[in-house]
C-alpha positions as CSV (number, residue, x, y, z in Angstrom):
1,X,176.0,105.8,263.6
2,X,179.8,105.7,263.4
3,X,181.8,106.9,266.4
4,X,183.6,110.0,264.5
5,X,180.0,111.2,263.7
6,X,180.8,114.0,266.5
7,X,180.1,117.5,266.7
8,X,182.7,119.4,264.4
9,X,184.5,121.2,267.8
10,X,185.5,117.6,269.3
11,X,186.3,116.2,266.1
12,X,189.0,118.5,265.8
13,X,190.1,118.4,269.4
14,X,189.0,121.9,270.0
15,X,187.5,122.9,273.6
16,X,184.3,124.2,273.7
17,X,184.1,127.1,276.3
18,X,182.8,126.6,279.6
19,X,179.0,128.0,279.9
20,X,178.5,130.4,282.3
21,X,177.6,127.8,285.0
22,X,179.7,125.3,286.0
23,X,180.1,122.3,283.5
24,X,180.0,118.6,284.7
25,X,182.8,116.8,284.3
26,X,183.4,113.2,283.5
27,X,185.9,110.6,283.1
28,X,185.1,107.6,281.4
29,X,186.7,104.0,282.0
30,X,186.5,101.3,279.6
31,X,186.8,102.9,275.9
32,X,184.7,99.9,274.2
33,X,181.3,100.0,272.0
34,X,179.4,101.5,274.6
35,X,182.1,103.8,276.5
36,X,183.0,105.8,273.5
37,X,178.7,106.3,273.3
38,X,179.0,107.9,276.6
39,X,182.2,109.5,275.8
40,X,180.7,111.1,272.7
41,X,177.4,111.6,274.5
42,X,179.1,113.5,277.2
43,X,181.0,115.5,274.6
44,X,177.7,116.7,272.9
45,X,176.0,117.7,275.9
46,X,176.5,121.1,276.7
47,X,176.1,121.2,280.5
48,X,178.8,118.3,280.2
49,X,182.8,117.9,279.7
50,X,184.9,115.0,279.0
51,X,187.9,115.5,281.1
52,X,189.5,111.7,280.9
53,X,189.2,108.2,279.1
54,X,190.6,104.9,280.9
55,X,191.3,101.9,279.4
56,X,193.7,98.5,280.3
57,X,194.1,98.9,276.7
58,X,197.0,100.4,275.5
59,X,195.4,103.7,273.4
60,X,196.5,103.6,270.1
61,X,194.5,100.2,269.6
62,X,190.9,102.3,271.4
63,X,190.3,104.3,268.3
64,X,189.9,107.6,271.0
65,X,192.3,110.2,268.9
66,X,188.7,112.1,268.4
67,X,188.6,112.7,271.8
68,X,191.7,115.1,273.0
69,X,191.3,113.8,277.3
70,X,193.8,113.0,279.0
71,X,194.1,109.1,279.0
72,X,194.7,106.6,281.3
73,X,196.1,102.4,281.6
74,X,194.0,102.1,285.2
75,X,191.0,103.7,287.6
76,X,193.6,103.9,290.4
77,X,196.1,106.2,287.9
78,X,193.2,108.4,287.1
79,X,192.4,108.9,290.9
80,X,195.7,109.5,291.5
81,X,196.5,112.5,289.0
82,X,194.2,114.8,291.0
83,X,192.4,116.1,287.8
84,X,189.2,117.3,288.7
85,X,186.3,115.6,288.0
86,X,182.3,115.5,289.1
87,X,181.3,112.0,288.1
88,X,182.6,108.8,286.4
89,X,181.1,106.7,284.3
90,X,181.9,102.9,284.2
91,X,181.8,100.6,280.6
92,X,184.0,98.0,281.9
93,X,183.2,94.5,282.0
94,X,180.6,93.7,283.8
95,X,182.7,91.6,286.6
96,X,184.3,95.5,287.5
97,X,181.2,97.5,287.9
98,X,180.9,97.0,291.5
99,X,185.0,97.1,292.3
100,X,185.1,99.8,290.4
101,X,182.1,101.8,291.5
102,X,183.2,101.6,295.1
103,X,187.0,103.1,294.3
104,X,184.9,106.1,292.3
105,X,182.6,106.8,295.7
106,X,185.4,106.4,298.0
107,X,187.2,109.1,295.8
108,X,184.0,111.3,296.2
109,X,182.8,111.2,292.8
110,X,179.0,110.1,291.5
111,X,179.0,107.1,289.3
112,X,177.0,106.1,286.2
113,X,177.2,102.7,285.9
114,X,176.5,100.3,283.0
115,X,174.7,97.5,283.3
116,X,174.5,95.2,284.9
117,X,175.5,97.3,288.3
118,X,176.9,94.3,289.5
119,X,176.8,90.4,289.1
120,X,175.5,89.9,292.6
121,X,173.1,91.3,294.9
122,X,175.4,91.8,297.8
123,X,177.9,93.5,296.1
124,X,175.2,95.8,294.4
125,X,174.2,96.5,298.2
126,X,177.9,97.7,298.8
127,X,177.8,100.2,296.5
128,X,174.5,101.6,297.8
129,X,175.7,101.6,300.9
130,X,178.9,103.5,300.1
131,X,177.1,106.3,298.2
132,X,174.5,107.0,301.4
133,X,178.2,107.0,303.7
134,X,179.7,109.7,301.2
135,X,176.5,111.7,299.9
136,X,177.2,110.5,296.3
137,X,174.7,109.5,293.4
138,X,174.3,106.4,291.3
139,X,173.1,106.3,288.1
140,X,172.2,102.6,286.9
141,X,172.3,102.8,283.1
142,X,168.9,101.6,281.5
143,X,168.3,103.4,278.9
144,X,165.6,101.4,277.3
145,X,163.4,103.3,279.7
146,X,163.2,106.2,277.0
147,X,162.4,104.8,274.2
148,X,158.4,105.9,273.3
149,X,157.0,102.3,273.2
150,X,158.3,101.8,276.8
151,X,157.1,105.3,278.0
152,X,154.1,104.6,276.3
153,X,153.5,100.9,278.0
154,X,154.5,102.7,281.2
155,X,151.8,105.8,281.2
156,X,149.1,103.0,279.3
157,X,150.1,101.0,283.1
158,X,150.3,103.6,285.4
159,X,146.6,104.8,284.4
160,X,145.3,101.7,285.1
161,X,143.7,101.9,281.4
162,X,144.5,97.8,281.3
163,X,142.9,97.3,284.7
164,X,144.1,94.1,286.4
165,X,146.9,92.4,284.9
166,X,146.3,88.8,284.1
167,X,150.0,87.5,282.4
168,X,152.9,89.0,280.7
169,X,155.3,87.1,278.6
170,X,158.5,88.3,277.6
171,X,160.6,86.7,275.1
172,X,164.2,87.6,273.9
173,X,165.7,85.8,271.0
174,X,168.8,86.9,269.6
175,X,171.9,85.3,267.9
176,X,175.4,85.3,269.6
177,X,177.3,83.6,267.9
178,X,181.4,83.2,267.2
179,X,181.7,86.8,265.6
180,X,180.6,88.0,269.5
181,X,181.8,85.9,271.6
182,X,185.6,85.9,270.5
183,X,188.6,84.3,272.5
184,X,190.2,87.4,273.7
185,X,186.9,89.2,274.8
186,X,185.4,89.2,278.3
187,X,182.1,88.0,276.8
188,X,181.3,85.0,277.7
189,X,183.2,84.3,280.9
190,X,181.4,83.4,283.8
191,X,183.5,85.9,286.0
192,X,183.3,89.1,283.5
193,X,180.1,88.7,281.8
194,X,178.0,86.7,284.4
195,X,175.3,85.1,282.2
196,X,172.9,85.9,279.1
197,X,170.6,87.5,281.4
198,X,173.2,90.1,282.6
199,X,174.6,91.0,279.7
200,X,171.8,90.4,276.7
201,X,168.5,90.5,278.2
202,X,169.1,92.7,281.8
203,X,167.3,95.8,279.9
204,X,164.5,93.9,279.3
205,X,164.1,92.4,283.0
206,X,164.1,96.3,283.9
207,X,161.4,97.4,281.7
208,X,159.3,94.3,283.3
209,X,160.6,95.1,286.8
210,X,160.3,98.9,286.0
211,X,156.2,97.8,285.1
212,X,155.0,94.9,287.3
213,X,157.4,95.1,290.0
214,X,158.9,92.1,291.7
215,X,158.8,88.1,291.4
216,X,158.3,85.5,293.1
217,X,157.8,81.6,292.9
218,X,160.5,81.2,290.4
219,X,160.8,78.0,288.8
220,X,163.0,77.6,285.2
221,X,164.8,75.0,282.9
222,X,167.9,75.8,281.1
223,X,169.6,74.5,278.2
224,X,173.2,75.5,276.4
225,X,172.7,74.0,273.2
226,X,175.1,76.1,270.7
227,X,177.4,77.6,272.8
228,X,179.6,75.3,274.7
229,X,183.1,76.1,273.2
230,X,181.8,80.0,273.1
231,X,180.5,80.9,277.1
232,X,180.8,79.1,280.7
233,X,177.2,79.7,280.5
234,X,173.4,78.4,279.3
235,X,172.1,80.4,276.0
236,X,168.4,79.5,276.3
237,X,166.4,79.1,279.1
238,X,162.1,79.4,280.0
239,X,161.3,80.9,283.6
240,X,157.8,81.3,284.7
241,X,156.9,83.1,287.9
242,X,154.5,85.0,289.9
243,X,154.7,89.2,290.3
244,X,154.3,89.7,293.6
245,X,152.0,92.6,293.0
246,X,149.5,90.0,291.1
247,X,149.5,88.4,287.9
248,X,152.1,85.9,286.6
249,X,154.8,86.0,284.1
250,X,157.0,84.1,281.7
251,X,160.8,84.9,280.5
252,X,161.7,83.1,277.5
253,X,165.2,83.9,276.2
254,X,167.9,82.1,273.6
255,X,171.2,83.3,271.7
256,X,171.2,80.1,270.0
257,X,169.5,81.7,267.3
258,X,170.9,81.4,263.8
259,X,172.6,84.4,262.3
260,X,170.6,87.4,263.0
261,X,168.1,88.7,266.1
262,X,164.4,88.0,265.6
263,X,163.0,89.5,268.9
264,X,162.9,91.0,272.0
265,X,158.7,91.1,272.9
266,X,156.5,91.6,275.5
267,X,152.7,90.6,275.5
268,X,150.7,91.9,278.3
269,X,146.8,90.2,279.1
270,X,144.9,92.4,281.1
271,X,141.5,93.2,282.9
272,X,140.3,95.7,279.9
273,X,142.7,94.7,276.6
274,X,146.0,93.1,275.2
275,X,149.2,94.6,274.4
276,X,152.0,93.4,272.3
277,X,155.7,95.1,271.9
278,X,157.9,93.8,269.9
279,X,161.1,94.3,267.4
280,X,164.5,93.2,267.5
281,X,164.7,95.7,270.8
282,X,160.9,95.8,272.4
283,X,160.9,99.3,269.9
284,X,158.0,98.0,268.4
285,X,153.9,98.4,269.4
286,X,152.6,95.4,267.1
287,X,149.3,95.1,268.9
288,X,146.9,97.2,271.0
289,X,143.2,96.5,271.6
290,X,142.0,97.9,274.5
291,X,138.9,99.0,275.9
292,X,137.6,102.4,275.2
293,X,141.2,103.3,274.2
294,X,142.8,104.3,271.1
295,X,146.4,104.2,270.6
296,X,148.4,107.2,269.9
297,X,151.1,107.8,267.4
298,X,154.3,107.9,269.1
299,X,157.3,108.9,268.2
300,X,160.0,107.0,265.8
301,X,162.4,105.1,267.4
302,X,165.9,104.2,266.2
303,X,166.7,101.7,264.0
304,X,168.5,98.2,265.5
305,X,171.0,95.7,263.7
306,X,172.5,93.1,265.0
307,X,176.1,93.8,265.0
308,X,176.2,97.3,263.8
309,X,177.5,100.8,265.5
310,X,174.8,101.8,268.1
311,X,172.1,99.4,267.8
312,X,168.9,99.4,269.3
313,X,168.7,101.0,272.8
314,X,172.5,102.2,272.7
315,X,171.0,105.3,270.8
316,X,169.3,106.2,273.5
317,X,172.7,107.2,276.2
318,X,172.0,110.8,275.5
319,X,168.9,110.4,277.8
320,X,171.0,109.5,280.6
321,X,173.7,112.3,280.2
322,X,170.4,114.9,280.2
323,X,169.4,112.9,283.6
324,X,172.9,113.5,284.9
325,X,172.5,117.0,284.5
326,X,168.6,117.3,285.8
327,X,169.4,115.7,288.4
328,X,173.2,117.4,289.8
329,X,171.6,120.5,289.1
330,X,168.3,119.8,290.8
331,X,165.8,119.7,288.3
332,X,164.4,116.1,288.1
333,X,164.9,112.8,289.9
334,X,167.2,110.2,288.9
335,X,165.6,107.9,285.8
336,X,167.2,104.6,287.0
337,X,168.4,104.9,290.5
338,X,170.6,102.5,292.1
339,X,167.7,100.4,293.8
340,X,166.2,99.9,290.5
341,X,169.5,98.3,289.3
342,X,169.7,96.0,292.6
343,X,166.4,95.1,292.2
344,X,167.2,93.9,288.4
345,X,170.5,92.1,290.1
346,X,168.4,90.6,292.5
347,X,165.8,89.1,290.0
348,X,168.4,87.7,287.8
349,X,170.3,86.0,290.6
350,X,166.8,84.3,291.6
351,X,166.3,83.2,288.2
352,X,170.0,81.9,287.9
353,X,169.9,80.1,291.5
354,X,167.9,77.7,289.4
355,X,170.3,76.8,287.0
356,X,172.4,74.1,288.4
């Protein structure tokens, strides 16, 4: 989907009247890929409003004319013009979440945060602490959570349909190669982008986290074999591990491959059947067989490319907006709170403690 594929009243800069009760209102930082999807997700949603956009950029290179905000060179200039606003949501590079998720709490507002929420565990643990001190929400952004094979792996779990789980192996391949990773982007350095786990395959520790819960016993071997003038960082490694809830697990991951994506999977063993997702994006069920079980037919899911508009999972942001909304409103529980996105922190810094 192309970003000017908005609804007809923001393409033409015109305000949509405030509903009867009170809209939410958002600012956005970071006007990349992803922050113009929440910017136009936030802009769609009618319980929402779009009241700023903030960028180091200057504007005119953002391609943001569509959205007629106020806009912003800096967080601290936005906090400073005393427009109102409920909640903020952060698409900077990674190496800013935390910083920048502390400034919006101090300032009162909730934060949606991309992932990862930070690139360390103790600075994830700041920000937790700083929303209990002012009474403010954090919403860690993991939107692969919606998407029906993952809802549907989830409930198949939670049921205890599989019975006792034996191993799970998860295995992200993709290709990141020089049309990514390019000399004046943050991607790739160590201090910005923080590894291929943090920035490529977080989403996918989530859903395992999100399923099986914590690890332990780590052990790993990692190898950069196609991207030493690209990252400060490995592009391949294998980890294998225990869950500490029982069973044990595998994470094989690579960018080194050639030209295009071929997978992001996870194969579950179990007690009373086996279980295979798969796809470019884990948006795939490509195997059930389980006992006294038959699968249901579950909803399409969106299309992924490789290096296209709103690939994959990045269709999927609208979920979280909605969430915002249940949840400031009181009328559901947070989908990803910020726990959940230390805990994901916290497993990739094990993993990465490994590396050298």
């Amino acid at each position: 989907m192309d970003t000017l594929t908005l609804i007809p009243e923001v393409k033409k800069g015109i305000r949509i009247p405030d509903a009867l009760t009170n809209k939410i209102r958002y600012a956005v930082i970071g006007c990349g890929h992803i922050g113009k999807r929440h910017a136009e997700m936030i802009s769609r949603n009618a319980e929402s409003e779009l009241v700023a956009l903030i960028d180091v950029k200057p504007k005119e290179n953002l391609a943001i004319e569509i959205f007629d905000v106020p806009f912003f060179n800096s967080l601290d200039a936005f906090l400073a013009s005393g427009i109102a606003c409920d909640i903020v949501n952060i698409a900077s590079p990674n190496g800013f979440h935390a910083e920048q998720a502390l400034k919006v709490l101090d300032a009162k507002m909730h934060v949606v945060v991309e992932k990862p929420m930070a690139l360390n565990r103790q600075d994830a643990e700041k920000v937790i602490f700083k929303a209990l001190q002012v009474h403010r929400q954090v919403f860690a952004v993991m939107q692969n959570r919606y998407s029906p094979p993952s809802v549907w792996i989830k409930e198949l779990i939670e049921t205890g349909k599989l019975g006792e789980i034996y191993m799970v192996q998860l295995n992200c391949y993709w290709n990141r190669d020089d049309r990514y990773y390019k000399s004046d982007s943050w991607h790739g350095k160590a201090d910005l982008d923080g590894g291929t786990l943090f920035t490529q395959f977080s989403h996918f520790i989530d859903i395992m986290y999100w399923l099986f819960g914590d690890i332990k016993n780590v052990q790993g071997k990692f190898n950069d074999f196609n991207h030493s003038n690209l990252t400060d960082f490995e592009d391949s490694g294998f980890v294998n591990f225990d869950f500490v809830d029982g069973g044990m697990g595998s994470l094989n991951y690579s960018t080194s491959v050639w030209n295009t994506n071929l997978e992001s999977s996870m194969t579950i063993i179990a007690e009373n059947g086996s279980v295979k997702i798969g796809g470019q994006y884990m948006d795939k069920v490509e195997y059930c067989h389980v006992r006294d079980y038959e699968m249901p037919k579950l909803a399409p899911t969106n299309p992924g490319n490789d290096y296209g508009a709103y690939k994959g999972s990045a269709a999927n942001h609208h979920y979280v907006i909605e969430n915002v909304a249940d949840v400031l409103k009181g009328r559901g529980a947070i989908s990803t709170n910020a726990l959940e996105g230390l805990k994901v922190v916290d497993i990739i810094e094990k993993i990465y403690s490994l590396r050298y």
